[in-house]
C-alpha positions as CSV (number, residue, x, y, z in Angstrom):
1,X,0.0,0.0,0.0
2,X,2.9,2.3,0.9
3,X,4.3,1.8,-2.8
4,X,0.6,2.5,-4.1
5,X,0.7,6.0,-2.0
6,X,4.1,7.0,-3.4
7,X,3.1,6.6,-6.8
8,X,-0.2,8.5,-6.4
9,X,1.0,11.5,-4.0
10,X,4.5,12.3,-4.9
11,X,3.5,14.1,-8.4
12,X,1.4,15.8,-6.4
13,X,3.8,16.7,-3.3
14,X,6.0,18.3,-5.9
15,X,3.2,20.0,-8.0
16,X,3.3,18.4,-10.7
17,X,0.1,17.7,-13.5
18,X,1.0,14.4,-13.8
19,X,-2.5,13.3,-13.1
20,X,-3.7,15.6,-15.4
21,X,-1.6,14.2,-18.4
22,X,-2.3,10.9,-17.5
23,X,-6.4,12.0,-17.4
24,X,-5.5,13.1,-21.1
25,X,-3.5,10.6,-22.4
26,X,-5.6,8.3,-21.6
27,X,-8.7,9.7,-22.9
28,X,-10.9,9.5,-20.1
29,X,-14.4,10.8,-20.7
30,X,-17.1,11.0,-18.1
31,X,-20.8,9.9,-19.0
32,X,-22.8,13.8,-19.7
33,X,-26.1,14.8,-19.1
34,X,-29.1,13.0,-21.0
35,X,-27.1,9.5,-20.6
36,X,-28.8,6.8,-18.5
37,X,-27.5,5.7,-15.1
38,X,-25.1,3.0,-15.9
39,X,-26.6,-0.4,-14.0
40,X,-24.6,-1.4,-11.4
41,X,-24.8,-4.3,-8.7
42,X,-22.1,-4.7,-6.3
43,X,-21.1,-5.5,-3.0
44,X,-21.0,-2.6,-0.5
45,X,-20.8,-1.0,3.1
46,X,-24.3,-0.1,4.7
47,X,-24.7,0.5,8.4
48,X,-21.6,-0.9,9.0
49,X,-22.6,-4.8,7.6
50,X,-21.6,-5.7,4.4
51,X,-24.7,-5.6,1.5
52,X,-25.0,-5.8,-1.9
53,X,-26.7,-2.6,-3.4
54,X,-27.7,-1.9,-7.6
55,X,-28.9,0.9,-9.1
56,X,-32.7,-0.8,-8.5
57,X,-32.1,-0.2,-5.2
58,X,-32.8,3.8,-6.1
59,X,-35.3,3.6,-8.8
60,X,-37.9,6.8,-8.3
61,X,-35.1,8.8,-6.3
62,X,-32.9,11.3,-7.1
63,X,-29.6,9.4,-6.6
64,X,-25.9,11.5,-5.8
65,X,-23.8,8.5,-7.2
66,X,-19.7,9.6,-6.8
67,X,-16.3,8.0,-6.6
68,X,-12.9,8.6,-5.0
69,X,-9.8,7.5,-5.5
70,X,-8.4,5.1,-2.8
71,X,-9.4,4.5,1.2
72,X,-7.3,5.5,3.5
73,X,-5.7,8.6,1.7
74,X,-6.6,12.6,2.1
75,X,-8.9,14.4,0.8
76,X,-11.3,11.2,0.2
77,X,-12.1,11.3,4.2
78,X,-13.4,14.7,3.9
79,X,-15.6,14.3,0.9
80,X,-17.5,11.2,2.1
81,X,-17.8,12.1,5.8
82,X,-19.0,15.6,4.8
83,X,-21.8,14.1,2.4
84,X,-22.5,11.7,4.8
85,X,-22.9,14.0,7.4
86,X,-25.9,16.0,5.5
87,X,-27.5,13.2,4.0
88,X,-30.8,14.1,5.5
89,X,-30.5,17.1,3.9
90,X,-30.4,14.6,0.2
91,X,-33.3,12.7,1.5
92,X,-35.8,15.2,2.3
93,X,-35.7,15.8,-1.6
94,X,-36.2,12.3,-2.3
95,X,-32.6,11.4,-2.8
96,X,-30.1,9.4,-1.8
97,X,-26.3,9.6,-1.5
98,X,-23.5,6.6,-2.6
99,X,-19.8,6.6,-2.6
100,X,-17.6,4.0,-4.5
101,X,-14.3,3.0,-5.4
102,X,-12.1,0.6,-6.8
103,X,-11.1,-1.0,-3.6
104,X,-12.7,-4.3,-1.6
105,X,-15.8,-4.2,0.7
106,X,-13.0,-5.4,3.4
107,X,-11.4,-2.4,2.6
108,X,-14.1,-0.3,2.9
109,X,-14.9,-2.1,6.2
110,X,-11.8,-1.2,8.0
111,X,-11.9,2.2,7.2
112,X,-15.6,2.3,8.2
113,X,-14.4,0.8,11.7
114,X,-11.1,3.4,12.1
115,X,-11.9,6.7,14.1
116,X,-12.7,10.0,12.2
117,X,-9.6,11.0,14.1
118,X,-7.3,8.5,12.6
119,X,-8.2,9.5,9.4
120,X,-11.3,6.9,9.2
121,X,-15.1,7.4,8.5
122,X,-16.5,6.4,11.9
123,X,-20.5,5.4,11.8
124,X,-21.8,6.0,8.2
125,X,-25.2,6.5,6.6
126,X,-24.5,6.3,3.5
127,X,-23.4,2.8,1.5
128,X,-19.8,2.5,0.2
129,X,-19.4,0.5,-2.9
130,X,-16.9,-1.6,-4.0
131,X,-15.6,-1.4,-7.2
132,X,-13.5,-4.3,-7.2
133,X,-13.4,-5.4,-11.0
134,X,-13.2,-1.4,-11.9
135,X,-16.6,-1.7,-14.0
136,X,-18.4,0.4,-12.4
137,X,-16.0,3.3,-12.5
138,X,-15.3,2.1,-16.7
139,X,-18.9,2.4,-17.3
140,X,-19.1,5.8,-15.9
141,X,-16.3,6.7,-17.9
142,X,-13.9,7.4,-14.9
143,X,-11.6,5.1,-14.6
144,X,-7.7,5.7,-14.9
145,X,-6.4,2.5,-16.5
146,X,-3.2,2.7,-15.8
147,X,-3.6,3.2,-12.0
148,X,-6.6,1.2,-11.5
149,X,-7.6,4.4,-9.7
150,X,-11.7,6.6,-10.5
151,X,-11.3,9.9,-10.8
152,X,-13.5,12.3,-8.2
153,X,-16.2,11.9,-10.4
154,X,-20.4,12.8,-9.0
155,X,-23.2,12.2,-11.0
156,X,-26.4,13.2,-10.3
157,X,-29.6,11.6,-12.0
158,X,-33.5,12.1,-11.7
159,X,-36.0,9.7,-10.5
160,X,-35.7,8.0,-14.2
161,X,-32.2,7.0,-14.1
162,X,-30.9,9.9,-16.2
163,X,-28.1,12.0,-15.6
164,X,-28.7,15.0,-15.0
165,X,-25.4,16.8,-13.9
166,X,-22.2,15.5,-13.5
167,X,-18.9,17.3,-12.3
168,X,-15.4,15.4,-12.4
169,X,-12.6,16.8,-10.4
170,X,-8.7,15.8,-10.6
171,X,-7.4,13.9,-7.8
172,X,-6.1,16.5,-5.2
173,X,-9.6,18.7,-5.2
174,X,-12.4,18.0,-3.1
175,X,-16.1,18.3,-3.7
176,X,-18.7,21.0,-3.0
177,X,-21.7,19.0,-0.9
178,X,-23.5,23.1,-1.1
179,X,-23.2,23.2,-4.9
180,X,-24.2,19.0,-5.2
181,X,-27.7,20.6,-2.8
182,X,-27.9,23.6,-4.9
183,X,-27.9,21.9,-8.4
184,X,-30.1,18.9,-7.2
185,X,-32.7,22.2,-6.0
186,X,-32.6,24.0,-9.5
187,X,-33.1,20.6,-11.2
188,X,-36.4,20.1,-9.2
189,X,-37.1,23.9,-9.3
190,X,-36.8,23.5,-13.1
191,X,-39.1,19.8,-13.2
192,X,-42.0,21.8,-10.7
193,X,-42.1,25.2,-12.3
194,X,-40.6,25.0,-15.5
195,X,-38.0,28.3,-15.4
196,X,-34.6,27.8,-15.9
197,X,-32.1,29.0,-12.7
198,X,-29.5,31.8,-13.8
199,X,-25.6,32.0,-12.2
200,X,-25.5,30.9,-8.2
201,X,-29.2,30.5,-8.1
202,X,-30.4,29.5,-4.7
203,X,-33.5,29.0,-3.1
204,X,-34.1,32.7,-2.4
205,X,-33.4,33.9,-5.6
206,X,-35.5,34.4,-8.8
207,X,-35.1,32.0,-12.0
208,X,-36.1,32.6,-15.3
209,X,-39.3,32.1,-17.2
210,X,-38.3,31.4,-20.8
211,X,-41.4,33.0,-22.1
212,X,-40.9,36.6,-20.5
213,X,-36.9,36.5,-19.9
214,X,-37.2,40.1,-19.5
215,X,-38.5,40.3,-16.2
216,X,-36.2,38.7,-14.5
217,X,-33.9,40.6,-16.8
218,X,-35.0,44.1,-15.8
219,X,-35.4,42.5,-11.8
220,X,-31.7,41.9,-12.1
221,X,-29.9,44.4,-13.7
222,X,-30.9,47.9,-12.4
């Protein structure tokens, strides 16, 4: 594990885009919006017991699906534990939150059972995947082939299984849990009422109704 670590941290230690070049060399492209949920089944961490969860399991939700990179590392911690820690805020929209990456379910376990202060995730809500055979993470189109290692990729689909939104990030940058809330809110905004949200729309804030564009227009710019 140690020689795994080197390889994946030292470029980054020295700031260097190697991970970058290596996204682009390799040609790596992310499912878009308007695809359908790639069907997955695997086994995974839930409530601390291993399970084995699918995409099924989420039919008629609103489903946060997103991969890291590797347990036990950085800046994967921080992502999970901070969407785990708001999921209720996900379900009271009808949707539900899953991690995954390539590693084993034992894997996941341990880290599941190792103190938040150790650098584990303590008690989780949400299920972690495993991503063993790397499918999951090939179908979705994030998958570094030559590390065996997903890229921080989120996609966010509707109760029909389509993606809706996606955002992949390079390895050493974490995720936004406000801006994964504040795009699954305009995407139900836009499915109740029909106007399209503008530039940092939030809750508060006045969208667009394609037919008269000009009020919000002359609302906006005074």
């Amino acid at each position: 594990m140690s020689f795994l670590f080197k390889g994946l941290i030292t470029p980054l230690v020295r700031g260097q885009n190697v991970a970058f070049k290596r996204l682009h060399h390799c040609g790596i492209r992310a499912l878009g919006p308007k695809n359908n949920l790639p069907e997955f089944k695997a086994n995974a961490v839930v409530n601390g017991e291993f399970r084995v969860v699918s995409n099924k399991d989420y039919e008629g939700k609103w489903l946060i699906f997103f991969f890291y990179p590797l347990d036990f590392t950085f800046v994967c911690p921080t992502e999970i534990i901070a969407f785990n820690d708001r999921v209720e805020e996900f379900r009271k929209l009808n949707a539900e939150v899953v991690a995954c990456s390539c590693d084993s379910h034992f894997s996941h376990l341990a880290w599941v059972n190792t103190p938040r202060k150790e650098g584990g995730l303590g008690d989780m809500k949400i299920p972690i995947v495993s991503d063993f055979s790397k499918n999951i993470a090939r179908n979705f189109g994030v998958l570094e082939e030559e590390s065996g290692l997903s890229y921080r990729g989120l996609f966010l689909s509707d109760p029909k299984g389509v993606i809706r939104h996606v955002v992949v990030n390079d390895l050493p940058i974490g995720r936004s849990v406000d801006e994964a809330l504040r795009v699954l809110k305009a995407l139900q905004h836009f499915e109740k009422h029909g106007d399209v949200c503008p530039a940092d729309w939030e809750e508060d804030k006045p969208s667009i109704n394609t037919k008269s564009p000009k009020e919000y227009f002359g609302k906006v710019n005074k």
